[in-house]
C-alpha positions as CSV (number, residue, x, y, z in Angstrom):
1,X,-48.5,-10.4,-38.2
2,X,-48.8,-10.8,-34.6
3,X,-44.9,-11.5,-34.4
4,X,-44.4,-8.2,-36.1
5,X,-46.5,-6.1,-33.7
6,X,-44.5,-7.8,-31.0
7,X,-41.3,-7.2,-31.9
8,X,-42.1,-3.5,-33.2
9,X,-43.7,-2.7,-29.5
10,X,-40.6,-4.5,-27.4
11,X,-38.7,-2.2,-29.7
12,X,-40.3,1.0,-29.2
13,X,-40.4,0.2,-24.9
14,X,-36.3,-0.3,-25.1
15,X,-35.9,2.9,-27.3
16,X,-38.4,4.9,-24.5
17,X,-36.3,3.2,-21.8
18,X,-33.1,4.4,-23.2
19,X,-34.4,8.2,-23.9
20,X,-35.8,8.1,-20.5
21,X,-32.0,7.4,-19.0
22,X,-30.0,10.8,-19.6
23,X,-27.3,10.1,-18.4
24,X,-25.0,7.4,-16.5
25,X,-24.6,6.7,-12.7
26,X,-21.1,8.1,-12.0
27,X,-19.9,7.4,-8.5
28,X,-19.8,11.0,-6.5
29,X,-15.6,11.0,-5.7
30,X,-15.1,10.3,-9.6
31,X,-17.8,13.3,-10.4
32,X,-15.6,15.6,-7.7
33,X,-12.4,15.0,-9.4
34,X,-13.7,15.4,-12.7
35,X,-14.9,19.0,-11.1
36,X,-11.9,19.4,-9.7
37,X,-10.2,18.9,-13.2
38,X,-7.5,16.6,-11.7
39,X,-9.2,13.5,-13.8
40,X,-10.9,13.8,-17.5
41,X,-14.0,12.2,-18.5
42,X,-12.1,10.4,-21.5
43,X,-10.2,8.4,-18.9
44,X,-6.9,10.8,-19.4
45,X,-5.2,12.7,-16.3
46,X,-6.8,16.3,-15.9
47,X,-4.8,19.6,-15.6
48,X,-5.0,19.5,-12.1
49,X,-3.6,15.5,-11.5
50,X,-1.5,14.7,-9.1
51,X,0.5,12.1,-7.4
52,X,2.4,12.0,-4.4
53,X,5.8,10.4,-4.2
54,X,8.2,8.5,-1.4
55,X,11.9,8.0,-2.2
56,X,12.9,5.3,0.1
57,X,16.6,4.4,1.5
58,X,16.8,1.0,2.9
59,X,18.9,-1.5,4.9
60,X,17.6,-5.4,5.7
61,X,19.1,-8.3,7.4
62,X,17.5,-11.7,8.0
63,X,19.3,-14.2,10.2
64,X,18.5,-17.4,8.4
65,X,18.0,-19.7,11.7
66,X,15.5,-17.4,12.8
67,X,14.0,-16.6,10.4
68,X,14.0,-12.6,12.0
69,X,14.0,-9.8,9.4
70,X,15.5,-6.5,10.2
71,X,15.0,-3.3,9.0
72,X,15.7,0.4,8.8
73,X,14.6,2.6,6.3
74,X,14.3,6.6,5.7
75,X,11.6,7.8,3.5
76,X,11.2,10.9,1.8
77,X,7.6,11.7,1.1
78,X,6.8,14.7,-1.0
79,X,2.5,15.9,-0.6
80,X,1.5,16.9,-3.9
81,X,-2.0,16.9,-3.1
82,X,-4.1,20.5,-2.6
83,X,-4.5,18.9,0.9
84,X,-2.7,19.5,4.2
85,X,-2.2,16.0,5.6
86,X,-2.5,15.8,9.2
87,X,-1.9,12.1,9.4
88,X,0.2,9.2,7.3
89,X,-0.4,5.7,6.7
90,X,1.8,2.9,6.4
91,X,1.1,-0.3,4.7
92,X,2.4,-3.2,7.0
93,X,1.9,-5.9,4.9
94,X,3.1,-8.3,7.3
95,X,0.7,-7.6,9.8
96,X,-1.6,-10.1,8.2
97,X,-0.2,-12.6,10.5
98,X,-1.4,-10.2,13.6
99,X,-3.6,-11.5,15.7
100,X,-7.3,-10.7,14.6
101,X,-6.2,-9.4,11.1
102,X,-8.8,-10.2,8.4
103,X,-6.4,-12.4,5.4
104,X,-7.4,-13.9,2.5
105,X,-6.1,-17.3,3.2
106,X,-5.8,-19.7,5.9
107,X,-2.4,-19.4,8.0
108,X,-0.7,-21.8,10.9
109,X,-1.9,-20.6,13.9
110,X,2.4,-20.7,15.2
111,X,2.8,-18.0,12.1
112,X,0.2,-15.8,14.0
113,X,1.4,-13.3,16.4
114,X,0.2,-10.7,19.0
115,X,2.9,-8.1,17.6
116,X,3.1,-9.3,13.6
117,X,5.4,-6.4,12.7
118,X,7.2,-5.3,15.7
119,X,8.3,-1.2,15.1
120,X,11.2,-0.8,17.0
121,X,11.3,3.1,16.2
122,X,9.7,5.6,14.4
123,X,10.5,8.9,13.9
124,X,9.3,12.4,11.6
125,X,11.7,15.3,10.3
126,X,13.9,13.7,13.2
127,X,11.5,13.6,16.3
128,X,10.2,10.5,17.8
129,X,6.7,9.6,17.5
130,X,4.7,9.0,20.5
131,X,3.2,5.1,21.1
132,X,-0.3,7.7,21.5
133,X,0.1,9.0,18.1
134,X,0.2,6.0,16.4
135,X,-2.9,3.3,15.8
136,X,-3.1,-0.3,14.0
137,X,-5.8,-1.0,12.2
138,X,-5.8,-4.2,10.0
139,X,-2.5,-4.2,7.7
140,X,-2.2,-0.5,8.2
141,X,-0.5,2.0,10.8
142,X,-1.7,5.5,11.3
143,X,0.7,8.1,12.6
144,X,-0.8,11.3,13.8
145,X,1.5,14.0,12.5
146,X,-1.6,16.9,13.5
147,X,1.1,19.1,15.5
148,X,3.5,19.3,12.9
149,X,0.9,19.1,9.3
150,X,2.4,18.2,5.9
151,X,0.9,21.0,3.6
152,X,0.9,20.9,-0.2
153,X,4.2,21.1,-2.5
154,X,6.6,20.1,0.9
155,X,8.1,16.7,2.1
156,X,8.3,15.2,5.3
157,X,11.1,12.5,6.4
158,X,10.5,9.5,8.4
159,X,12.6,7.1,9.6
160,X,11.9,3.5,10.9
161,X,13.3,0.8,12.4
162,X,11.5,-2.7,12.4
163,X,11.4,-6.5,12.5
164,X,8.9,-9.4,12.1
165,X,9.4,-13.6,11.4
166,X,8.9,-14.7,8.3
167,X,6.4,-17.6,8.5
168,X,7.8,-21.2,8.9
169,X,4.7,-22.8,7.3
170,X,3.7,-22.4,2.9
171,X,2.6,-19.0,2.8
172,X,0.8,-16.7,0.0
173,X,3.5,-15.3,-2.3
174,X,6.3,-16.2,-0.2
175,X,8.1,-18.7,1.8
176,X,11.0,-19.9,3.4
177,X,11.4,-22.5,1.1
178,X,14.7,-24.3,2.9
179,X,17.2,-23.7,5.2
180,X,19.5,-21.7,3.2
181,X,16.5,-19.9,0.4
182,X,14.1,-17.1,1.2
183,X,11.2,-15.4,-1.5
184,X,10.6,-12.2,0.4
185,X,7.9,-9.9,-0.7
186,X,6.2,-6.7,0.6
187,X,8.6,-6.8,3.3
188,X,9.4,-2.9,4.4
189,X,6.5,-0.5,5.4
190,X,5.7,1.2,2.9
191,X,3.5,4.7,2.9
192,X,0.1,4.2,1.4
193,X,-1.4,6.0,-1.7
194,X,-3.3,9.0,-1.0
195,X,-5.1,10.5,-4.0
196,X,-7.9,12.3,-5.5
197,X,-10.2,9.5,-5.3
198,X,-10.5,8.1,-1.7
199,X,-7.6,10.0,0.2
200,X,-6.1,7.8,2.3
201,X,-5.9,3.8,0.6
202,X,-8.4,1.8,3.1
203,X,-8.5,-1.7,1.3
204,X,-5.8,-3.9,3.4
205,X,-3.2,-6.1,2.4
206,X,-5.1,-9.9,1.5
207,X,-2.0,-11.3,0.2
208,X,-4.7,-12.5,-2.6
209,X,-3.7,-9.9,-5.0
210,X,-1.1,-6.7,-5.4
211,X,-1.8,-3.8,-4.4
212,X,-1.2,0.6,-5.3
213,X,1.5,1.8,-3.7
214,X,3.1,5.7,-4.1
215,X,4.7,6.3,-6.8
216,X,8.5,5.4,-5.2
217,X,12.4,5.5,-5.8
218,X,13.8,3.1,-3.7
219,X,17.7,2.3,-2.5
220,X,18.4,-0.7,-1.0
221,X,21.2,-2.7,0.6
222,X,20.7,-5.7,2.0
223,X,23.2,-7.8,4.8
224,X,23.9,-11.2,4.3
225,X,26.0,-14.0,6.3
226,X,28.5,-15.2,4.1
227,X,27.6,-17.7,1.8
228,X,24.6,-16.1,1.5
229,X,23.5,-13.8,-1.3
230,X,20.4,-11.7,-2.3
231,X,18.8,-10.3,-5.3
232,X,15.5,-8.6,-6.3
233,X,12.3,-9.6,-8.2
234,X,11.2,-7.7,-10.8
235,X,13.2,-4.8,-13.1
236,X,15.4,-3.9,-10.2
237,X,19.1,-3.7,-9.9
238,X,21.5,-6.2,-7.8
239,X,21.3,-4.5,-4.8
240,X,24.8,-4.3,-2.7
241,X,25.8,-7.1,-0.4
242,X,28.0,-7.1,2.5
C-alpha cells in the first residue's frame, strides 16, 4: 500500500512539474527569425528565408618542389539578406598554421608560419583594398567595405590573389603524401556564411570537422607541370589542365 502512495505522489509532482513548464527555452536569435518569418517553427524555411550566394572563378598552381600554392580567384557575391553589409569575411582555412591560431590538432612547429596565407592582392568592384581595412582574426579575414556598403538584392566582385605552403609534415585532412601526389582541401579563400541566425559565421576553421560555407558555383582551372595531373574530390567535374 505504501508502494502505491509512492508511486501515485512521484506521479502527481512530475505531472505539476510539467504543467508548471509552459513552454520551451528557445535561444533569442532562433525566436527573432521565427518573428522575422525567415525560419518556421516546424523546422521548414519561412516566407521570408534567405541565402546569400558567391559564384567563384578560379585559377591554382602548385610547384611540386616547393610545395607553394598559387592562387587567383574572382568572386561574385550577391547580399540577399534585408541587411546592408558594411564588412566581408573570408574563411582562410589555411591560416591554421599562422602563428598563434587556435587548431584542433597538434602541427610541426616548421609547418607554422608568421604569414600562413600570404594575400598578395585584394581588391572590390575593381579597387584595391587598403592593408588598414583589412584584419586577421583566427582562420578569418575581415575586409572593411564601410565606404562603399553592399545593400540588399546587389552583388559586389572581389578579386584575390594568394599563396601559402602546403605542410611537409601528416596533416588533418590533407597532405603531401610524396613527391609527385598532393590531397588538397579548403585551399582558396572562401567568403563566410552570413545568415539570419548569427550574421557573420564566427566559429574558425579546426580542421576537426567541415564547416558552412555560402551557397557557391565555382569554376576552376588548375596549372600543372607536365606529367602532372589534377582532379577534384567530391561531385565535381574534371577541371581543365594546361
Amino acid at each position: 500500500m505504501f508502494r502505491l502512495f509512492l508511486t501515485t505522489f512521484c506521479a502527481l509532482i512530475a505531472l505539476s512539474s510539467l504543467g508548471a513548464q509552459t513552454t520551451l527555452f528557445v535561444p533569442r536569435n532562433y525566436l527573432k527569425s521565427y518573428e522575422r518569418g525567415t525560419r518556421s517553427w516546424d523546422g521548414k524555411p519561412g516566407p521570408n528565408y534567405w541565402q546569400n550566394r558567391a559564384s567563384y572563378n578560379i585559377a591554382a598552381s602548385i610547384e611540386p618542389k616547393t610545395r607553394r600554392l598559387s592562387g587567383e580567384e574572382t568572386v561574385s557575391y550577391t547580399n540577399n539578406s534585408p541587411d546592408t553589409l558594411k564588412s566581408i569575411r573570408f574563411k582562410l582555412q589555411h591560416d591554421r598554421y599562422r602563428k598563434g591560431v587556435q587548431r584542433a590538432f597538434d602541427v610541426s612547429a616548421s609547418d607554422v608560419s608568421d604569414e600562413g596565407t600570404r594575400i598578395e592582392s585584394l581588391m572590390v568592384n575593381g579597387k584595391k583594398v587598403n592593408p588598414k581595412d583589412q584584419s586577421r582574426t583566427g582562420t578569418f579575414l575581415d575586409v572593411s567595405i564601410k565606404d562603399t556598403p553592399l545593400p540588399p538584392k546587389t552583388t559586389a566582385t572581389f578579386s584575390v590573389q594568394w599563396s601559402y605552403t602546403l605542410p611537409a609534415s601528416k596533416a588533418a585532412r590533407e597532405c603531401v603524401c610524396d613527391s609527385t601526389t598532393f590531397f588538397v582541401p579548403y585551399w582558396y579563400p572562401q567568403i563566410a556564411v552570413y545568415d539570419d541566425l548569427n550574421g557573420w559565421a564566427s566559429h574558425p576553421t579546426l580542421a576537426s570537422r567541415n564547416s558552412t560555407m555560402t551557397l557557391p558555383t565555382t569554376m576552376l582551372r588548375s596549372k600543372c607541370r607536365q606529367g602532372f595531373r589534377s582532379g577534384p574530390r567530391g561531385n565535381g567535374k574534371m577541371p581543365r589542365t594546361y
